[in-house]
DSSP file (Angstrom, degrees, kcal/mol; ACC not computed):
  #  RESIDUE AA STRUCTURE BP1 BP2  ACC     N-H-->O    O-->H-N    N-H-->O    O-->H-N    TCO  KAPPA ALPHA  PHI   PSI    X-CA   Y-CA   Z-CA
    1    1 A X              0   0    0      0, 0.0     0, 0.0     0, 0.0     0, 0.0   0.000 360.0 360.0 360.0 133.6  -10.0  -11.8  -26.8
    2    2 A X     >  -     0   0    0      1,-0.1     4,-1.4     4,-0.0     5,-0.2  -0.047 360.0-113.0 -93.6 149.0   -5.9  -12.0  -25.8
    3    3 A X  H  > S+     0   0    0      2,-0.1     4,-2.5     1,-0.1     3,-0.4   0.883 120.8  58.7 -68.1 -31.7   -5.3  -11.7  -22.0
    4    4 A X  H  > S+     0   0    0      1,-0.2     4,-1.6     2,-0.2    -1,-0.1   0.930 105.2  44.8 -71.2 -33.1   -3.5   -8.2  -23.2
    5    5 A X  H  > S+     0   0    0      2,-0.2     4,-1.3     1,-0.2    -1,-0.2   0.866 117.4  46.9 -81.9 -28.3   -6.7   -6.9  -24.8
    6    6 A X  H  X S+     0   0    0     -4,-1.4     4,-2.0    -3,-0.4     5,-0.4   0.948 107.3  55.1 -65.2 -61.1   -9.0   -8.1  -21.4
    7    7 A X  H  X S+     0   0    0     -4,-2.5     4,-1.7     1,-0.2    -1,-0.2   0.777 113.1  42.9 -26.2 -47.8   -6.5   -6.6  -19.3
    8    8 A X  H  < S+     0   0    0     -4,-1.6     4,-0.5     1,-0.2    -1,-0.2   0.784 109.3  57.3 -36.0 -59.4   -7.2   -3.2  -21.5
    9    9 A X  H  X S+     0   0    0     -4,-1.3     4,-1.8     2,-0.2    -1,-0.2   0.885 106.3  47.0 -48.7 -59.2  -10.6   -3.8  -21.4
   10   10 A X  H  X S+     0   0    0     -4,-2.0     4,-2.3     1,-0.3     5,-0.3   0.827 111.9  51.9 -50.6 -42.7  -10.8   -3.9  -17.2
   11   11 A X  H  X S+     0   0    0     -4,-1.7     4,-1.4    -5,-0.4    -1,-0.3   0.742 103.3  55.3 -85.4  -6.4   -8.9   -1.0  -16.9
   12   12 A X  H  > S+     0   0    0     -4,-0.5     4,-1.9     2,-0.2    -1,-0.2   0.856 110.1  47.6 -55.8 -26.9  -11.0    0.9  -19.2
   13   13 A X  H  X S+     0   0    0     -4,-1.8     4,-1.9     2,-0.2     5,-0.2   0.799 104.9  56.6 -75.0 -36.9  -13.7    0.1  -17.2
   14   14 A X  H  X S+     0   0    0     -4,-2.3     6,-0.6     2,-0.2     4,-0.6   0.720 115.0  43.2 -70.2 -32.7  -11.9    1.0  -14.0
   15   15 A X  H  X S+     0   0    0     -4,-1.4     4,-1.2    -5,-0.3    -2,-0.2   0.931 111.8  51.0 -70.9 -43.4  -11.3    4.6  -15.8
   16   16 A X  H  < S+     0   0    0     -4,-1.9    -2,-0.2    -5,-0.2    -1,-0.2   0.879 119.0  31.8 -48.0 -64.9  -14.3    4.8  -16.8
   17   17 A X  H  < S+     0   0    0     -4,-1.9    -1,-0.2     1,-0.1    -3,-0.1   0.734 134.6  29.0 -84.3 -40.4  -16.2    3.9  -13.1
   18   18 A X  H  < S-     0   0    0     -4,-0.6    93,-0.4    -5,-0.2    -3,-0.2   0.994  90.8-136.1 -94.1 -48.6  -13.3    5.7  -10.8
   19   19 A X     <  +     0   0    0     -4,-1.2     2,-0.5    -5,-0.4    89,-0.2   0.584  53.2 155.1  71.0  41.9  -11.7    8.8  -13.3
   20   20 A X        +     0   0    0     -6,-0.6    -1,-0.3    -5,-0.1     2,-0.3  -0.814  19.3 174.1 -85.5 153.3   -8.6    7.4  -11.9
   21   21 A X    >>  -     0   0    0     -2,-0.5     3,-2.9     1,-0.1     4,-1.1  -0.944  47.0-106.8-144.3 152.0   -5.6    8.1  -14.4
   22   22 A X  H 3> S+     0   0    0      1,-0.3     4,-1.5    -2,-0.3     5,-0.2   0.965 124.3  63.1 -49.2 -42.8   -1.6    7.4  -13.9
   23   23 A X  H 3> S+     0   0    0      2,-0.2     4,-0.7     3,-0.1    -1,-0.3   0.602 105.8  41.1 -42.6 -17.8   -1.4   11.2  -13.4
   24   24 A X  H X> S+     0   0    0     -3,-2.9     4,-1.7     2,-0.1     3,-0.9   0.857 121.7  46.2-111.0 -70.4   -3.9   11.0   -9.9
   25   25 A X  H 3X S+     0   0    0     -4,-1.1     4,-1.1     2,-0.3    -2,-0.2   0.692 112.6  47.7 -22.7 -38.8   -1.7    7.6   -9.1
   26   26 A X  H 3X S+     0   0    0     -4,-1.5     4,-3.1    -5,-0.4    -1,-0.2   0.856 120.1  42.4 -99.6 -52.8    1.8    9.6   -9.9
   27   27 A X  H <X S+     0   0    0     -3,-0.9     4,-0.5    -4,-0.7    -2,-0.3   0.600 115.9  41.5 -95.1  -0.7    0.3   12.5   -7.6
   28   28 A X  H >X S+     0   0    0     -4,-1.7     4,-2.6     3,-0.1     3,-1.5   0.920 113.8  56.8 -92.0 -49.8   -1.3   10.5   -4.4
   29   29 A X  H >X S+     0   0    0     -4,-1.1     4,-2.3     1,-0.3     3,-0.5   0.829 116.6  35.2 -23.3 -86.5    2.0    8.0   -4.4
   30   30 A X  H 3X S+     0   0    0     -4,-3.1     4,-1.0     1,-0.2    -1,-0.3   0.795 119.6  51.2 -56.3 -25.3    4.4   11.3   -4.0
   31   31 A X  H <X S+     0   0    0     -3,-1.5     4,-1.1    -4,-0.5    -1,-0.2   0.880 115.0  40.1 -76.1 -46.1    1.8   13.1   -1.8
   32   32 A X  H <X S+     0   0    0     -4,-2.6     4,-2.6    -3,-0.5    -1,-0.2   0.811 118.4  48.1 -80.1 -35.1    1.3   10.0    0.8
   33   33 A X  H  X S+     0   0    0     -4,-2.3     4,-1.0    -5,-0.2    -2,-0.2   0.673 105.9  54.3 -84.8 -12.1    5.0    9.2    0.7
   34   34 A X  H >X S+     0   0    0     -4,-1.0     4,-1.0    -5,-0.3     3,-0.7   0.939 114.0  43.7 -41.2 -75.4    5.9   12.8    1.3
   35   35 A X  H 3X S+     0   0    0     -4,-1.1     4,-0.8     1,-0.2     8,-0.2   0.917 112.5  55.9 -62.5 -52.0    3.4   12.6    4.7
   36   36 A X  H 3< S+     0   0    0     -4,-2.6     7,-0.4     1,-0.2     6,-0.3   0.754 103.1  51.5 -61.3 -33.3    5.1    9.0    5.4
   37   37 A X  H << S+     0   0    0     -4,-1.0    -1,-0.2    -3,-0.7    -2,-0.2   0.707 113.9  47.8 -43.2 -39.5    9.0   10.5    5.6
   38   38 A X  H  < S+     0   0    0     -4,-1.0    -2,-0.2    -3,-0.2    -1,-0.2   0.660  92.7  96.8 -95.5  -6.6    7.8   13.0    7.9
   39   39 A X     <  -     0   0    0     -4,-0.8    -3,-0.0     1,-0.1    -4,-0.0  -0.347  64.7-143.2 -74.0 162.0    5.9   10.7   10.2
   40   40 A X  S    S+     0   0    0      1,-0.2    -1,-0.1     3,-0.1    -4,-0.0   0.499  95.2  41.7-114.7  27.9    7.4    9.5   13.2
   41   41 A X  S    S+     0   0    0     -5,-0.1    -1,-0.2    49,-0.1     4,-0.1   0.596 128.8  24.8 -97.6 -20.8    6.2    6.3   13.5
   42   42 A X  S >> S+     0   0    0     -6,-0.3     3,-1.9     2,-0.1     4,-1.0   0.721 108.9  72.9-109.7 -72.4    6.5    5.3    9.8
   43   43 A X  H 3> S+     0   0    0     -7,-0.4     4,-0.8     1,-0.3    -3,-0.1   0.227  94.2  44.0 -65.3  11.2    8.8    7.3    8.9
   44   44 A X  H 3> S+     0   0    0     -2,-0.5     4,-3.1     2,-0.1    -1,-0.3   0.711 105.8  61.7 -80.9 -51.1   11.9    5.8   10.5
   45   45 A X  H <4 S+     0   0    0     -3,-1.9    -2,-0.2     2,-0.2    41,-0.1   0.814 113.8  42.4 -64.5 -36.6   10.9    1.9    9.4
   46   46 A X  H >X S+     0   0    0     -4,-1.0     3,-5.6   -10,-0.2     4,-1.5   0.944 113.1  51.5 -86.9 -67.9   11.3    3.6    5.4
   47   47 A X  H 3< S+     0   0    0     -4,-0.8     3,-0.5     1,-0.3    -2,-0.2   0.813 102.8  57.8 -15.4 -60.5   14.7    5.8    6.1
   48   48 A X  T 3< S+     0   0    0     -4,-3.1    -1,-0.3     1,-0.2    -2,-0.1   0.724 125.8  21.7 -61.2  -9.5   16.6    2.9    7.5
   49   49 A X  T <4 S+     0   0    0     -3,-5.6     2,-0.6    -5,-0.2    -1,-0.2   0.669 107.3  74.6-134.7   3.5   15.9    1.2    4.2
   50   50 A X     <  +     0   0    0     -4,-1.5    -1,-0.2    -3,-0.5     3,-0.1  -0.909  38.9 157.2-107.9 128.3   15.1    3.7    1.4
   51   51 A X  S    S+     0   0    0     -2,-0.6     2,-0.3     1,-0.2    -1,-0.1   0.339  70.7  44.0-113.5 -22.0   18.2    5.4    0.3
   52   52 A X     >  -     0   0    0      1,-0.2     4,-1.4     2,-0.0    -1,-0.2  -0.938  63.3-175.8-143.4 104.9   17.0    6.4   -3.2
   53   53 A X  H >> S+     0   0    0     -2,-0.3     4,-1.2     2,-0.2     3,-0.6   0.987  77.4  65.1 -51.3 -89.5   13.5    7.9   -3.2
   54   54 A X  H 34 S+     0   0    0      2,-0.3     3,-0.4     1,-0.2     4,-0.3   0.416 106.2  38.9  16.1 -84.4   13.1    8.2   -6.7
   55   55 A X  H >> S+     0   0    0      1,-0.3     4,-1.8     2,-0.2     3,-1.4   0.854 116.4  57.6 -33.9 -69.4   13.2    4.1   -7.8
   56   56 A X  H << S+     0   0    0     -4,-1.4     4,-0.3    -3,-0.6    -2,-0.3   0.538 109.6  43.6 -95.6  -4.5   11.2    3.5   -4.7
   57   57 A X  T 3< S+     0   0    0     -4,-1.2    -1,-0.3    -3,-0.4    -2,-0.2   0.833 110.6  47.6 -54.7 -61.4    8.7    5.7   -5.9
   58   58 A X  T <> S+     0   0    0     -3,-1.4     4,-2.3    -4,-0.3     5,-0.3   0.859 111.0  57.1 -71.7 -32.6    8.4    4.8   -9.5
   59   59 A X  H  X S+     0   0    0     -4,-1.8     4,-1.1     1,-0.3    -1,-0.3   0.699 103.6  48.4 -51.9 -31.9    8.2    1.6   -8.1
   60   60 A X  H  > S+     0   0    0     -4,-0.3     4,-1.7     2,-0.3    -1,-0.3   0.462 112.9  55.7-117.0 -35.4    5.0    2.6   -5.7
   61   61 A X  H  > S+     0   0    0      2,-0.2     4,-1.8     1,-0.1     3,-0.4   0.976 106.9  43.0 -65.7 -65.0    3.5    4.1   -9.1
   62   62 A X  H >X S+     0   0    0     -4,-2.3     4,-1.9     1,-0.3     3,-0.6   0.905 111.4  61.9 -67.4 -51.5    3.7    1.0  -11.0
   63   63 A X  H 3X S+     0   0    0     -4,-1.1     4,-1.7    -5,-0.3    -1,-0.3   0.916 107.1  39.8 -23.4 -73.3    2.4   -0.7   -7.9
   64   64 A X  H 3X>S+     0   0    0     -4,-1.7     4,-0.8    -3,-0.4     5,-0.6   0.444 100.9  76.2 -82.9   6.5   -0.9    1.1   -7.8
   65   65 A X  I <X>S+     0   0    0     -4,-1.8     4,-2.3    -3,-0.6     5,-0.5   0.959 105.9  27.7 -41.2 -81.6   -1.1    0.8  -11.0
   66   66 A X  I  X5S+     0   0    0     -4,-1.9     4,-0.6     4,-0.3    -2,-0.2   0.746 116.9  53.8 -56.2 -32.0   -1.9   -2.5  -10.7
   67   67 A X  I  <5S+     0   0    0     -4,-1.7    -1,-0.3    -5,-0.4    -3,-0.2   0.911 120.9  32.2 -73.7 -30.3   -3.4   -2.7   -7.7
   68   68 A X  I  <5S+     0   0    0     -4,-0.8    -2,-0.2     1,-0.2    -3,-0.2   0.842 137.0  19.3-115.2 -45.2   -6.0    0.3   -8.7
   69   69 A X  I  <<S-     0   0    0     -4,-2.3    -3,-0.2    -5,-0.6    -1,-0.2   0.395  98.5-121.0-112.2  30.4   -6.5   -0.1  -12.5
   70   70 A X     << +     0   0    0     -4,-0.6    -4,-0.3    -5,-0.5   -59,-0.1   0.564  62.1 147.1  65.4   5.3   -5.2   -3.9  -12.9
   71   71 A X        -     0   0    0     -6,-0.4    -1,-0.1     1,-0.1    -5,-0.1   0.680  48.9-143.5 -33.0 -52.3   -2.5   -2.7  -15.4
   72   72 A X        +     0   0    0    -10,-0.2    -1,-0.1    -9,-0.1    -9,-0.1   0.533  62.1 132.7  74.5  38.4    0.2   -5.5  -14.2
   73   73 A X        +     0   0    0    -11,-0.3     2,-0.3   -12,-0.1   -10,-0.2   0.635  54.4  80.5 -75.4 -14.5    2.8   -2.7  -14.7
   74   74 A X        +     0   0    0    -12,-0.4   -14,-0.1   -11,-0.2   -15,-0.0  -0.704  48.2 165.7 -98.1 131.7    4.1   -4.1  -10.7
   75   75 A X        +     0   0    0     -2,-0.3     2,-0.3     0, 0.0    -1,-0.1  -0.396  39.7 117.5-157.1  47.0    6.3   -7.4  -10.9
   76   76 A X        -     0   0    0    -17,-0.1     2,-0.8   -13,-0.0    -2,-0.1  -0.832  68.8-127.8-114.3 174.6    7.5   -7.1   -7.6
   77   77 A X    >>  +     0   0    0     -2,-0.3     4,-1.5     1,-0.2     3,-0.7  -0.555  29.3 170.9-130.7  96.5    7.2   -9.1   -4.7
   78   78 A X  H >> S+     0   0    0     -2,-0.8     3,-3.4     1,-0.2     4,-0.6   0.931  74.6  60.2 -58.4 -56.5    5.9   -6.8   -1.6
   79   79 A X  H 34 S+     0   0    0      1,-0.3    -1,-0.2     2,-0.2     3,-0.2   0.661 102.0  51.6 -60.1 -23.1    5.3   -9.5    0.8
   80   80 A X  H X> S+     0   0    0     -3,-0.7     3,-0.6     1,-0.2     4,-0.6   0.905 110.4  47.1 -60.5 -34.0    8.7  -10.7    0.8
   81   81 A X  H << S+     0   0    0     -3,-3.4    -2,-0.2    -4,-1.5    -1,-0.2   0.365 112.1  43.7-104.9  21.0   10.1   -7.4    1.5
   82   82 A X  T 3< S+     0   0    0     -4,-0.6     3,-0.4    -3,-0.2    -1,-0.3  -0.117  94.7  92.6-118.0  42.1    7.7   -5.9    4.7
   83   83 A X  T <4 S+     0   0    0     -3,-0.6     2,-1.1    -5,-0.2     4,-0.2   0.904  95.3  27.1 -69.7 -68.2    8.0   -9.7    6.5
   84   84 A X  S  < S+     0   0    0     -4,-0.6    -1,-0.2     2,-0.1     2,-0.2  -0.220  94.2 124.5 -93.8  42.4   10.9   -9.1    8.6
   85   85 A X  S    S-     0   0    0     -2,-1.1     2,-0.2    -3,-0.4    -3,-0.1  -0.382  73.2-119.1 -91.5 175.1   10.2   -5.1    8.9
   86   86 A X  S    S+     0   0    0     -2,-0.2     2,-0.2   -41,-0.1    -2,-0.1  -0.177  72.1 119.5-107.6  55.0   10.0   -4.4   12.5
   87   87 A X        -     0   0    0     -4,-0.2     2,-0.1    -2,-0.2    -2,-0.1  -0.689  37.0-175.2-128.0-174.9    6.3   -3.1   12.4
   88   88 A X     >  -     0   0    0     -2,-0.2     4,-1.3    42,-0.1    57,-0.2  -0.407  48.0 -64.6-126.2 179.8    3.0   -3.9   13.7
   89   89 A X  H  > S+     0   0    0     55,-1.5     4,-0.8     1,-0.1    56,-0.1   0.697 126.4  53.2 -84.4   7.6   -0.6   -3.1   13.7
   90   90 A X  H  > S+     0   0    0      2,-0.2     4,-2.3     3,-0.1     5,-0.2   0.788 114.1  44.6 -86.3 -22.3   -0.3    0.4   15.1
   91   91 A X  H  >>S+     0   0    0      1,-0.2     4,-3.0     2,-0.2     5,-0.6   0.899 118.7  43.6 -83.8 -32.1    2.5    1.2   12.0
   92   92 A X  H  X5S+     0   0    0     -4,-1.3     4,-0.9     1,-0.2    -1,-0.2   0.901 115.1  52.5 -62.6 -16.6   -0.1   -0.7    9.3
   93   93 A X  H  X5S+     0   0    0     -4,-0.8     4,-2.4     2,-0.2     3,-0.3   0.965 112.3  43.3 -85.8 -62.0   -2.9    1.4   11.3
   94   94 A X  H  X5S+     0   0    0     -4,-2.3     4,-0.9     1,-0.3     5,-0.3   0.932 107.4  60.4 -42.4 -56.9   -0.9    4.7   10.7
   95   95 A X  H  X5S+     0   0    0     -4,-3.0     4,-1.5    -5,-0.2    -1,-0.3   0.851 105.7  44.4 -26.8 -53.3   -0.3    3.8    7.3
   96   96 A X  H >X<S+     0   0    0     -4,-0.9     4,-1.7    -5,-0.6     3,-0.9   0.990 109.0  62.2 -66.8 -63.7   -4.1    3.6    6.6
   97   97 A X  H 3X S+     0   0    0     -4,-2.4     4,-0.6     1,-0.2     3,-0.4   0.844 114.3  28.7 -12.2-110.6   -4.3    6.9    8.5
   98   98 A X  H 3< S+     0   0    0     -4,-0.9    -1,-0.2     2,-0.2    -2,-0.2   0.500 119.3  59.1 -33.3 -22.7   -2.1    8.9    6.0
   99   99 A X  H XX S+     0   0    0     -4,-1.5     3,-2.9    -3,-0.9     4,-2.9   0.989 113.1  34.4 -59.4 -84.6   -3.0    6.8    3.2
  100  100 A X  H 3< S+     0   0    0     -4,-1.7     4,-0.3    -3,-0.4    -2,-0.2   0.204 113.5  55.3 -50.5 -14.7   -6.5    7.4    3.4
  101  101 A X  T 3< S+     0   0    0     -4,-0.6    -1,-0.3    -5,-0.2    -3,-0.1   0.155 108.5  53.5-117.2  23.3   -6.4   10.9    4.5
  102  102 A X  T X> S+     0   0    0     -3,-2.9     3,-1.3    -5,-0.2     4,-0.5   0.781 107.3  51.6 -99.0 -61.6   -4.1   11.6    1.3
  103  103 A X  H >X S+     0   0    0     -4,-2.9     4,-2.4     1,-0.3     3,-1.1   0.824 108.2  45.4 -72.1 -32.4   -6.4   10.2   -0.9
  104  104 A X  H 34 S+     0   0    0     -4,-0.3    -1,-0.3     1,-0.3    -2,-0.1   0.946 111.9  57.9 -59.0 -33.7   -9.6   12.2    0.2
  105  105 A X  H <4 S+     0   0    0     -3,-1.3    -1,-0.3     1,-0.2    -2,-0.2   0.482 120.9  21.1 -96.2  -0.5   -7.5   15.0    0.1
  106  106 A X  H << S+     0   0    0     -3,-1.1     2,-0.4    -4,-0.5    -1,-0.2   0.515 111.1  88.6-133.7 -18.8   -6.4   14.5   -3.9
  107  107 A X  S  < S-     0   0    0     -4,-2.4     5,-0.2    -5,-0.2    -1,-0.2  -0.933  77.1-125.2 -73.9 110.1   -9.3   12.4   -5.1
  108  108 A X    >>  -     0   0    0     -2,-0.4     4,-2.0   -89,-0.2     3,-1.1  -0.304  50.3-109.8 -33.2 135.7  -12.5   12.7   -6.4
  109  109 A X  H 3> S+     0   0    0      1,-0.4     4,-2.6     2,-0.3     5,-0.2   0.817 115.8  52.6 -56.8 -30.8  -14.6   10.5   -3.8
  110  110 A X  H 3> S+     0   0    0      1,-0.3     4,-1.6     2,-0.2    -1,-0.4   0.998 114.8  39.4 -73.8 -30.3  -15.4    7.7   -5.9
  111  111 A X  H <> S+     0   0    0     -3,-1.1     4,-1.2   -93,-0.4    -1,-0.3   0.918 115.5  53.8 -79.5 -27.8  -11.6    7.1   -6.9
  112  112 A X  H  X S+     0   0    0     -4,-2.0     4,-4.2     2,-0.2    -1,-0.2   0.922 113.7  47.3 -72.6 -42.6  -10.4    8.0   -2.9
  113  113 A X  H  X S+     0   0    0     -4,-2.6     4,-1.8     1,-0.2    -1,-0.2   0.967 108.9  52.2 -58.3 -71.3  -13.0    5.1   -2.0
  114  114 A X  H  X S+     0   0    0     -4,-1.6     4,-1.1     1,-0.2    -2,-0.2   0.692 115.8  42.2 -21.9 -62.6  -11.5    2.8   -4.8
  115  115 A X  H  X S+     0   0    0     -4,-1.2     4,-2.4     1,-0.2    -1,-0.2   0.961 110.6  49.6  -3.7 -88.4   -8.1    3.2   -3.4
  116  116 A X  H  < S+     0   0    0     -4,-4.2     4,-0.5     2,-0.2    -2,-0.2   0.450 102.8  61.3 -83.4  10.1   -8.7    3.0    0.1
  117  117 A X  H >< S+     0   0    0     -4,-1.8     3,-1.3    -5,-0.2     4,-0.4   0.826 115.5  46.4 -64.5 -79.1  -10.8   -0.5   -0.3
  118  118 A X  H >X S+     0   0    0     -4,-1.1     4,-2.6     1,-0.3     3,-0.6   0.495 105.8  49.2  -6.5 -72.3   -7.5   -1.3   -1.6
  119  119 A X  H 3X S+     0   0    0     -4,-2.4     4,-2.3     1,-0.3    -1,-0.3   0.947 108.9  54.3 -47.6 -57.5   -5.1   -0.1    0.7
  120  120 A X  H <> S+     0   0    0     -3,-1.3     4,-0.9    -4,-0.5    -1,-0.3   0.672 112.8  41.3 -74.5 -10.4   -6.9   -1.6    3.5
  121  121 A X  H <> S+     0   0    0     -3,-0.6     4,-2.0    -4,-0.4    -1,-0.2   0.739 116.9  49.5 -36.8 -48.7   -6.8   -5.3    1.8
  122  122 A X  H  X S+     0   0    0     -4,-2.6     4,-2.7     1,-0.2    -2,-0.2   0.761 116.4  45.8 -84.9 -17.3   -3.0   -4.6    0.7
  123  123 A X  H  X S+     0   0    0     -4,-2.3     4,-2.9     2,-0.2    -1,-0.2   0.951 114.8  44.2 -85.2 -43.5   -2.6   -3.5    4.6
  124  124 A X  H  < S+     0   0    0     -4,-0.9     4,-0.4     1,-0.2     5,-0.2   0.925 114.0  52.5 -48.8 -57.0   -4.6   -6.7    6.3
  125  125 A X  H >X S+     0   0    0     -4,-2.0     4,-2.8     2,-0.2     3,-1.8   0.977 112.8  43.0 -60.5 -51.6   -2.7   -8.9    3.9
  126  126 A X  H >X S+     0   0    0     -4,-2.7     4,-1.6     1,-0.3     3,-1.6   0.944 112.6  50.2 -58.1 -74.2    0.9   -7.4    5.0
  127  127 A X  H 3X S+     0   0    0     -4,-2.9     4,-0.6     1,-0.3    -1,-0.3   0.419 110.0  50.7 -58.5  11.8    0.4   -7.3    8.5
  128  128 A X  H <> S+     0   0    0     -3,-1.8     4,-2.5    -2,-1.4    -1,-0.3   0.669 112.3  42.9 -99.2 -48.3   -0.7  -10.8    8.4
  129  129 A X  H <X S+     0   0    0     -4,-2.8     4,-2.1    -3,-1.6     5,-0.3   0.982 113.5  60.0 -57.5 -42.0    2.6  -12.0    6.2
  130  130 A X  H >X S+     0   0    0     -4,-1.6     3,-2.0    -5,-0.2     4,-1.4   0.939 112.4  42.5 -37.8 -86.8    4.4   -9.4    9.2
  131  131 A X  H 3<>S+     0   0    0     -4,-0.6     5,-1.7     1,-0.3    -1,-0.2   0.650 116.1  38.9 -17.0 -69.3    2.8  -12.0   11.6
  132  132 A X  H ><5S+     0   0    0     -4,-2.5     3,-0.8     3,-0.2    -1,-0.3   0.590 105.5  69.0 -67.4 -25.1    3.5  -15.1   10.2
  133  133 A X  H <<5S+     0   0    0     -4,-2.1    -1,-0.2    -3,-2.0    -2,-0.2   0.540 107.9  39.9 -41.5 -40.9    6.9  -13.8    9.3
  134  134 A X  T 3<5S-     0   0    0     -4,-1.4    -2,-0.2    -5,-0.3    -1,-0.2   0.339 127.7 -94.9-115.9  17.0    7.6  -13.8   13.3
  135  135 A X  T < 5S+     0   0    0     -3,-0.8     2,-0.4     1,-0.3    -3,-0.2   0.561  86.0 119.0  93.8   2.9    5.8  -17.1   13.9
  136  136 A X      < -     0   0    0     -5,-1.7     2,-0.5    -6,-0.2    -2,-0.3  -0.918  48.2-152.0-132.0 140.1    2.6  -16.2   14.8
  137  137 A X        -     0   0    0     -2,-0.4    -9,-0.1    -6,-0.1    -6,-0.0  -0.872  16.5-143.5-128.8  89.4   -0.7  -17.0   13.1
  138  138 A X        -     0   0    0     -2,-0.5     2,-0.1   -10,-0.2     6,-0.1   0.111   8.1-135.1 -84.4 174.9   -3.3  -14.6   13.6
  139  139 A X        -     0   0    0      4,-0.2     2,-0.6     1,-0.1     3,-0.2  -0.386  50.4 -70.5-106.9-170.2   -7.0  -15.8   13.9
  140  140 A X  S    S+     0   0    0      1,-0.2    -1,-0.1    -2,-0.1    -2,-0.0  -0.691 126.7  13.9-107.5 115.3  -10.0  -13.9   11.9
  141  141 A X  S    S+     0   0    0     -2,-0.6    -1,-0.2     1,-0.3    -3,-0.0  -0.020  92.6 129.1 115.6 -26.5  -10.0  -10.6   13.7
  142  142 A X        -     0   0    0     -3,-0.2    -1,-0.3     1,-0.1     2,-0.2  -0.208  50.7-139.8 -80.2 161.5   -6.9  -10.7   15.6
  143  143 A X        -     0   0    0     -5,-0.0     2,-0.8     2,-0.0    -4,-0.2  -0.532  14.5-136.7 -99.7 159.5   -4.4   -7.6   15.4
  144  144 A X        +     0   0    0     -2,-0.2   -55,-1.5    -6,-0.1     2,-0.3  -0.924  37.0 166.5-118.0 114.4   -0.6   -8.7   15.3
  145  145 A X        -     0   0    0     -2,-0.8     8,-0.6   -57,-0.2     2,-0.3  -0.985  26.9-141.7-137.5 157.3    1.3   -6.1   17.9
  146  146 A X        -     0   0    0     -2,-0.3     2,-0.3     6,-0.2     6,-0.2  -0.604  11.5-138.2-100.9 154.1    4.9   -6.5   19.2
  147  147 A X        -     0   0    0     -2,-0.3     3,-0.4     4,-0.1     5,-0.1  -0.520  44.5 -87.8 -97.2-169.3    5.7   -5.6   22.9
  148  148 A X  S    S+     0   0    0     -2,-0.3    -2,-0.0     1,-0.2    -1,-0.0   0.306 127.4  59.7 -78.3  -3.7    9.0   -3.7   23.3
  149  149 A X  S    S-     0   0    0      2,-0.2    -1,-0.2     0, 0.0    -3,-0.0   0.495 121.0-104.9-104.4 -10.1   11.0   -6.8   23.6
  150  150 A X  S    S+     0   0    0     -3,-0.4     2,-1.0     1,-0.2    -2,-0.1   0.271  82.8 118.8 111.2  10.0    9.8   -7.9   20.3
  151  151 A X        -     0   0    0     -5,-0.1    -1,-0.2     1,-0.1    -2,-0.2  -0.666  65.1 -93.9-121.0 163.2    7.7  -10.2   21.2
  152  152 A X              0   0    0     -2,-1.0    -6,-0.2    -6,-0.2    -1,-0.1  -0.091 360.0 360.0 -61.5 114.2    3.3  -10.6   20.6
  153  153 A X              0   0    0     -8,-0.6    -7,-0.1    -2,-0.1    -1,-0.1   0.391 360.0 360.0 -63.7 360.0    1.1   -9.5   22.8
């Protein structure tokens, strides 16, 4: 069996298990980033750097593509670009918030679960590169938060 034909395989399996489809990807992606524009904790940290919605969209499809049915449609490289963001664990905590209360709200449970294991892996893992990103090396449990002068409490 070819890595292309495994690949196939997994995400059949992943359709199969979740009933996730690009079309449920296509519609939590705009739904949750819709929520995330309007927040106002989030939604300032994406303005200042999203100019073209659209691109940063498809991009966010092809993303959870991969992340949720292994596709490898994603060949970008997130961790580079939220290291120097100016966030924390209260915006990765919000994030999960809206994330996670998008996907119950557009998912059948098993695929909202599937997701939001996800999310909260992809969230742990940023706000740890965020950390390390500002010098700081968190221990197993520990939150990374900024005071107002920028620097970790």
């Amino acid at each position: 069996m070819t890595g292309a034909e495994r690949r196939e395989q997994i995400t059949a399996e992943i359709v199969a298990r979740t009933g996730i489809t690009e079309a449920m990807i296509e519609q939590l992606v705009h739904a949750f980033y819709a929520k995330v524009r309007n927040d106002p904790m989030i939604g300032p940290v994406f303005e200042v750097r999203i100019s073209k919605w659209e691109p940063h969209l498809a991009q966010m499809c092809a993303f959870w593509s991969s992340v949720a049915l292994m596709t490898g449609r994603y060949h970008g490289t997130p961790m580079v670009k939220h290291m120097k963001l100016p966030v924390d664990a209260a915006h990765f905590d919000r994030w999960l918030e809206l994330f996670e209360a998008t996907a119950h709200e557009l998912c059948p449970p098993v695929a909202a679960l599937h997701f939001i294991e996800r999310a909260r892996r992809i969230a742990a893992s940023l706000e740890m590169g965020v950390a390390s990103g500002q010098g700081v090396m968190l221990g197993v449990g520990e939150r990374y938060r900024r005071s107002e002068a920028g620097a970790v409490q």
